[in-house]
N, C-alpha and C positions, 0 to 999 in steps of 0.2 A: 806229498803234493797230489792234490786232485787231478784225475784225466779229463780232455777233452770232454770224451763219452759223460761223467760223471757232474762236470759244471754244465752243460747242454741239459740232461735230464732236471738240474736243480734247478734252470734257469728258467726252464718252461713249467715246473710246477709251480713254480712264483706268483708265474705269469697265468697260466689257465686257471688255477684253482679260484682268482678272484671270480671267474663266470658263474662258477656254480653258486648259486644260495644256500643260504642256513637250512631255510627251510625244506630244501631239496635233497639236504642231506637226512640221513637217521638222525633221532633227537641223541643219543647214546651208544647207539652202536655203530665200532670204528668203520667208517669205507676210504677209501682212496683217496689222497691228497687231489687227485685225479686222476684221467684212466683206468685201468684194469689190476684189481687185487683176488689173489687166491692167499696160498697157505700162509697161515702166521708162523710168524721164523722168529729165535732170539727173544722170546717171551723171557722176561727175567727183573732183576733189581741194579738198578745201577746208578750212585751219587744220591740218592735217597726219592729215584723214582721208578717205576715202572716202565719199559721200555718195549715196544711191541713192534718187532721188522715186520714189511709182507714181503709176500712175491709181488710184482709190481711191474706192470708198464705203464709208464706216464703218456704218453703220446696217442692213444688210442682205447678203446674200453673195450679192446678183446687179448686173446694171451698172445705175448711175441714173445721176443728176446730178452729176461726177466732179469730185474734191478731187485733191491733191497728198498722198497721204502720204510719211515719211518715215523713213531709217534711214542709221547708218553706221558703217562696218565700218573695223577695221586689215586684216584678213588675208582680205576678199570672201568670209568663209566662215560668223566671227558675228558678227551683225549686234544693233545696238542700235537701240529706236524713240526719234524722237524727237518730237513733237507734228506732227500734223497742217500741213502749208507754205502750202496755200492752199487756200481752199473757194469758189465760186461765191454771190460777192456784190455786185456790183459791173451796173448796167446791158449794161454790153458781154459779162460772160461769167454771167449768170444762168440761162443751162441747161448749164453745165461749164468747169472748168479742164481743158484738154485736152494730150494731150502735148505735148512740149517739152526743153528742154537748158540746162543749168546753163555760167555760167562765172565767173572772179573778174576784177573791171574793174580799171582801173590804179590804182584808188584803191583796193583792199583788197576790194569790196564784193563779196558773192553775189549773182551777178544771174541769175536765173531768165528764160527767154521761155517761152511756154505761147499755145498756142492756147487764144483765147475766145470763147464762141459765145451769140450770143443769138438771138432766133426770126425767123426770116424771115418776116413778115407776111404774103407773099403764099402761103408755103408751110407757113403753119400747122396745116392741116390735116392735113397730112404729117408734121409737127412735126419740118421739118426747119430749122437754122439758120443764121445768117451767121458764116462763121469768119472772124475776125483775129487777130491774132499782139500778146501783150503784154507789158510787162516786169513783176517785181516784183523789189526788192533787198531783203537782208536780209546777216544777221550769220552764218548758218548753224543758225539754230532759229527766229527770227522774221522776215516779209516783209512789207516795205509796197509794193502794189501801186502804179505808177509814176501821177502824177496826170495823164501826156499819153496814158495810154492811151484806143485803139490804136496801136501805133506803123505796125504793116501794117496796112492795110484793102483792099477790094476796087478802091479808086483805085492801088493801087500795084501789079497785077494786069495784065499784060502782054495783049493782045487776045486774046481769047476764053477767059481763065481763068475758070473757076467761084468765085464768092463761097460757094459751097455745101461747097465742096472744096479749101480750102484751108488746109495746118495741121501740124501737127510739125517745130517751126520746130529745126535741128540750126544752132548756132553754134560759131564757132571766130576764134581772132585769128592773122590772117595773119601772114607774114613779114616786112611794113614797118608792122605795128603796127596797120592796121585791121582790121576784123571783118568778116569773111561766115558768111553767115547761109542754109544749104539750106533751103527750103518744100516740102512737095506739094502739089503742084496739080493738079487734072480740066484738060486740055488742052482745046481747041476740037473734038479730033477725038473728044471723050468718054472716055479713055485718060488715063495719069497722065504726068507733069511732077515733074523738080527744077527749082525756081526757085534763082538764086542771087541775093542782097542784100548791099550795100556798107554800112559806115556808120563813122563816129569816133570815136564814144561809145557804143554799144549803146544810142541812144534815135533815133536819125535814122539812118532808114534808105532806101536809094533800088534802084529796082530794076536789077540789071545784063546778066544773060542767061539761058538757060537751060541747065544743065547737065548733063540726059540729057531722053530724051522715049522714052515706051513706044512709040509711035505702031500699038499692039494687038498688039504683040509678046509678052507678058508681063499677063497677065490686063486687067484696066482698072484704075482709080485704083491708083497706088503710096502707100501709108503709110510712115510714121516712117525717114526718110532717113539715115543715117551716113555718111560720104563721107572716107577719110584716105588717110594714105603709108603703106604697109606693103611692106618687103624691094624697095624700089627698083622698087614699082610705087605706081596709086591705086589703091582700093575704094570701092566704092557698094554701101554694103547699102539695100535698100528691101523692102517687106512691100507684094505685090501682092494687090489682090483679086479675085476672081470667076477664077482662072488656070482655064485647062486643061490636061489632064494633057498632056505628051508624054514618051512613054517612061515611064522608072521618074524622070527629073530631076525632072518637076513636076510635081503631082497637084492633082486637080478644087479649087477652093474658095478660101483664104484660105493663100497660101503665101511662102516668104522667096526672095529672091533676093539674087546676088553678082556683080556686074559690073567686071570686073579691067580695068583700060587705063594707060593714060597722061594726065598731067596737066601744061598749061600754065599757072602760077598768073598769070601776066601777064595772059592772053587768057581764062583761066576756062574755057578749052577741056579737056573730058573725051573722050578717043579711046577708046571701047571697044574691048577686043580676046577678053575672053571669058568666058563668063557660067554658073553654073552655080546651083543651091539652095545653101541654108547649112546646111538641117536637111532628114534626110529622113524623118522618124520622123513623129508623130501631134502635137505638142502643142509647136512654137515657134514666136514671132511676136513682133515689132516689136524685134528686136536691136538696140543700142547700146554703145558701146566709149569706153574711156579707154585714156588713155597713162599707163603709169607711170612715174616718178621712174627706176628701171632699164631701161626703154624698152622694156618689153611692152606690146602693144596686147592691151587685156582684154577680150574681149564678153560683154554678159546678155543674154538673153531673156524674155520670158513664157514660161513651161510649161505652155500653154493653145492650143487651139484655138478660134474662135470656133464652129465648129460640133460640135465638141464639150464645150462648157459643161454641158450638161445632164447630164455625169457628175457631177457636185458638186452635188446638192439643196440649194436654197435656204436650207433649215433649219438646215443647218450653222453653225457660227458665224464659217467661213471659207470661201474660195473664191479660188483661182489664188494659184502659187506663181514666181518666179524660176529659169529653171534654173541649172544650176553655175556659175560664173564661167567663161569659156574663152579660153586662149593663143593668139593667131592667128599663124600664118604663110603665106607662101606655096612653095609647092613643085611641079615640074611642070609650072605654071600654072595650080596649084589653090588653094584656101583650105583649112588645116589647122587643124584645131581638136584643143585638150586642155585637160583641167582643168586649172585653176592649179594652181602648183608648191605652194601652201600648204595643198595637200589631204595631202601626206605627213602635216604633222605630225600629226594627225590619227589614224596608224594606232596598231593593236594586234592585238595576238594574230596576227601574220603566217603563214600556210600553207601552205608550196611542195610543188606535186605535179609527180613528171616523168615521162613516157612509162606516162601511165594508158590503158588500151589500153579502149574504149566499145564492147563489141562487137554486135553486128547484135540491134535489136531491144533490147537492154539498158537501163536504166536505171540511172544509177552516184551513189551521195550521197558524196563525200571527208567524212572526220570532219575536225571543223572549218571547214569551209564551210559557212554560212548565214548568215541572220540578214537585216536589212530595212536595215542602212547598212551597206554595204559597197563595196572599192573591188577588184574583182579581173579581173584579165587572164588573158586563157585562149588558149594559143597552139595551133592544131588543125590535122589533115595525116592523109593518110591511113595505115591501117596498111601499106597492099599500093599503091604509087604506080600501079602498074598495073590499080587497083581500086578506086577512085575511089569514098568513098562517095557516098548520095543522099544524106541529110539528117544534120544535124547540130544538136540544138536544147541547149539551156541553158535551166532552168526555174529561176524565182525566186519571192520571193512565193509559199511554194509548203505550203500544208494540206490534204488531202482532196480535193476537184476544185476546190480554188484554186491558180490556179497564174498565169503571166505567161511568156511565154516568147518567146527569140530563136533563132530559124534559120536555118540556112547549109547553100543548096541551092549545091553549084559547079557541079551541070549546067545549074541555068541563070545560075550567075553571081550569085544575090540571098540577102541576107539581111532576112528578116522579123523584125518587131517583134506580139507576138500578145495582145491582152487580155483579148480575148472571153472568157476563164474567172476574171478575174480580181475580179469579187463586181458588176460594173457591170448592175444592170438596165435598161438603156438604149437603144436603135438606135442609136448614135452610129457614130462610124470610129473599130475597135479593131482595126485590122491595116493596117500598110503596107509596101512594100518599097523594098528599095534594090538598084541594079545596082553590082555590087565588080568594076571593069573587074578582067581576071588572076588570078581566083582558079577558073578552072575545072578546076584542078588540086588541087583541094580546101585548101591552105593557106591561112589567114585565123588571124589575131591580132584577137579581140575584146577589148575592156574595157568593161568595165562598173559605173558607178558607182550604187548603188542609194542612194538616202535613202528614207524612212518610206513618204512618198507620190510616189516619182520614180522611174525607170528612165531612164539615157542612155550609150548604145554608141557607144562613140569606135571604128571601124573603122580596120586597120591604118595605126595609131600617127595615130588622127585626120583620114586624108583623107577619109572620111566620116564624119556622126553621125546618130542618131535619138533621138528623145526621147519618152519618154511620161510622159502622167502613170497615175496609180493609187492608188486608195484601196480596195485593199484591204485587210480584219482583221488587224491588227497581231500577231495569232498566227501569222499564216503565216508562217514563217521558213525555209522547206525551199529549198535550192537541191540541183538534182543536173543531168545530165548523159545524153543521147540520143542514140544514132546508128543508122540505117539504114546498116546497111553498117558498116564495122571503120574507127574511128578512135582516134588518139591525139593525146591532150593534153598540155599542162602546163599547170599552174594554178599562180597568186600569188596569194593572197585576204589581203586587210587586212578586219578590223574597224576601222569608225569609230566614232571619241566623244570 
């Protein structure tokens, strides 16, 4: 039976979400029944659909006391809500439902784990809380929280784990039919930890070892864990905090990483062998992936930064959206990302430009390329090989001195993602770059997929991406085309809808 807390949250997204319009929303990518979404939790298959939790507060568009909302998609592109999954009622999780991961038990059931946090006494003043790890099962629209919760608590905490910092519990059923279970945890050295856990049933669980350790390699605490087999290697995605930059791979603050190795499922032994970002743009964080039925591994994101939140004012009657759904592979010994394949259907009004020459100083608009949802690849090279331009940008988002734009410098190898003009009165971080090992020769193939309030550049064919978000005036619809120095294009532009 549903709580108070729980029919309260359902009853007012009922009610609020009819204010927001269609149009108000992303054309495709998922945001908020309403109020405030971060991490995506419980990505998975369930009853023959896609099912995708967030973190969630209904009641206001900034972060509080964090619910489960809910949605699910056939084609990861439109999404239906469906009531509220779990809201903070319960003693053990009365200051948040926190992330966590979805699976279906041998018995048909939806069984959700979700970090739960109640106040740490001693650390009240700091209002900081105790994380444990809990279940709830359900039918795929209603969940009764498990009555042995917690199932983890800070007793099943290997020696010097933080009770503080322990939480985004990533599940999965092994190959001889039990269940392991990744945790993050603050290590003893103050640095983050995957824990791994055994269990039978997904209610008993015991702890077994640990299966990566930052040890201050990679900022301090790691968040929201992934850990699978992709193209005859492992992956570990993890969302470190506090990083510091090196190079152009990992920038100051709250960033993703990807650590590629080898996996013993007997010993639980993870061999790293080489590690790079996931996103290198302004606005992804706490990634998660499914398998599908045709054996694509799918990832979401948040399209959010935590330190850049305060681009979306409170007032709004939303805040933080999902970015695209993305294809993973590996290649090189890298992680390759592309939108799902089920963004084609999708198009319209298709517009191929060949060998449009951008000359020095010029500004060039193609008729027919604009618009705020769009999916278009622009393949770039210099006119004169011998002549190398400096810069190369592409503006979107683009009315008067509104504008959003990406640049491709080959002399030094980077292209930027630029916002600062794009209607934000903010200090936030509205520029980052990325280093395109081999393109000092000026060739570089971008695509760029635009929805209402999104920007995100798949660099050739996906071995890099960047992501931003943007709210800027839904009039600006102008895209054109910049070069310092003499280059040429071709362009493919889809309209979406």
């Amino acid at each position: 039976m549903s709580s108070q807390a729980l029919r309260d949250a359902r009853r007012y997204e009922e009610i609020y979400e009819k204010e927001i319009l269609t149009e108000q929303r992303p054309l495709f990518h998922l945001a908020p029944r309403c109020g405030w979404m971060n991490d995506p939790n419980g990505f998975g298959f369930y009853n023959g659909s896609c099912h995708l939790f967030y973190q969630y507060y209904p009641y206001a568009s900034e972060w509080r006391s964090m619910h489960w909302g809910h949605a699910t998609s056939r084609d990861f592109l439109h999404w239906d809500y469906l009531p509220a999954a779990l809201a903070p009622d319960q003693s053990y999780d009365y200051m948040g439902c926190f992330s966590g991961s979805a699976i279906e038990s041998d018995d048909g059931k939806h069984v959700l784990m979700y970090t739960s946090v109640k106040m740490a006494p001693e650390m009240q003043d700091e209002g900081i809380g105790i994380q444990t790890q809990s279940i709830a099962i359900g039918d795929g629209i209603d969940y009764e929280k498990y009555s042995g919760n917690p199932v983890l608590t800070e007793e099943d905490l290997p020696e010097g784990g933080s009770r503080y910092d322990f939480r985004d519990p990533k599940v999965w059923k092994a190959a001889d039919g039990s269940y392991i279970c990744a945790v993050a945890n603050r290590a003893a050295d103050n640095t983050g930890a995957i824990l791994l856990y055994k269990s039978t049933d997904l209610f008993h669980w015991k702890y077994w070892k640990v299966l990566a350790a930052n040890h201050g390699r990679f900022g301090a605490m790691w968040e929201c864990p992934d850990f699978f087999e992709l193209d005859g290697k492992h992956v570990l995605l993890v969302s470190p905090q506090d990083m510091q930059p090196s190079g152009f791979e990992y920038h100051n603050g709250n960033g993703t990483l990807c650590l590629i190795g080898s996996y013993d499922e007997a010993t639980g032994t993870f061999s790293e062998e080489k590690d790079q970002a996931i996103d290198y743009g302004i606005d992804f964080y706490a990634p998660q992936t499914v398998l599908t039925e045709d054996g694509r591994r799918i990832m979401i994101g948040w399209m959010q930064n935590w330190d850049a939140c305060a681009i979306r004012n409170p007032s709004e009657q939303w805040a933080g959206q999902m970015s695209v759904p993305r294809e993973l592979s590996l290649k090189d010994g890298r992680l390759f990302q592309q939108p799902v394949r089920e963004l084609i259907d999708m198009y319209q009004d298709t517009v191929i430009y060949k060998d449009v020459v951008i000359g020095t100083g010029e500004s060039v608009a193609l008729e027919g390329v604009r618009g705020r949802c769009v999916d278009m690849t622009i393949h770039v090279r210099p006119a004169d090989p011998g002549h190398v331009f400096h810069r190369f940008s592409v503006r979107f988002a683009q009315k008067d001195r509104l504008r959003t734009a990406v640049s491709f410098r080959p002399h030094e190898k980077t292209v930027k993602v630029d916002r600062k003009y794009s209607g934000s009165c903010r200090a936030i971080v509205h520029q980052r770059r990325c280093l395109v090992e081999g393109s000092s020769d000026g060739v570089i193939t971008l695509r760029l997929v635009l929805d209402r309030f999104s920007a995100e550049v798949f660099i050739n064919d996906g071995r890099y991406v960047m992501s931003a978000a943007i709210f800027t005036d839904l009039a600006a619809e102008g895209i054109s085309f910049f070069a310092d120095g003499e280059a040429v294009i071709d362009v493919e532009s889809h309209r979406l809808s």
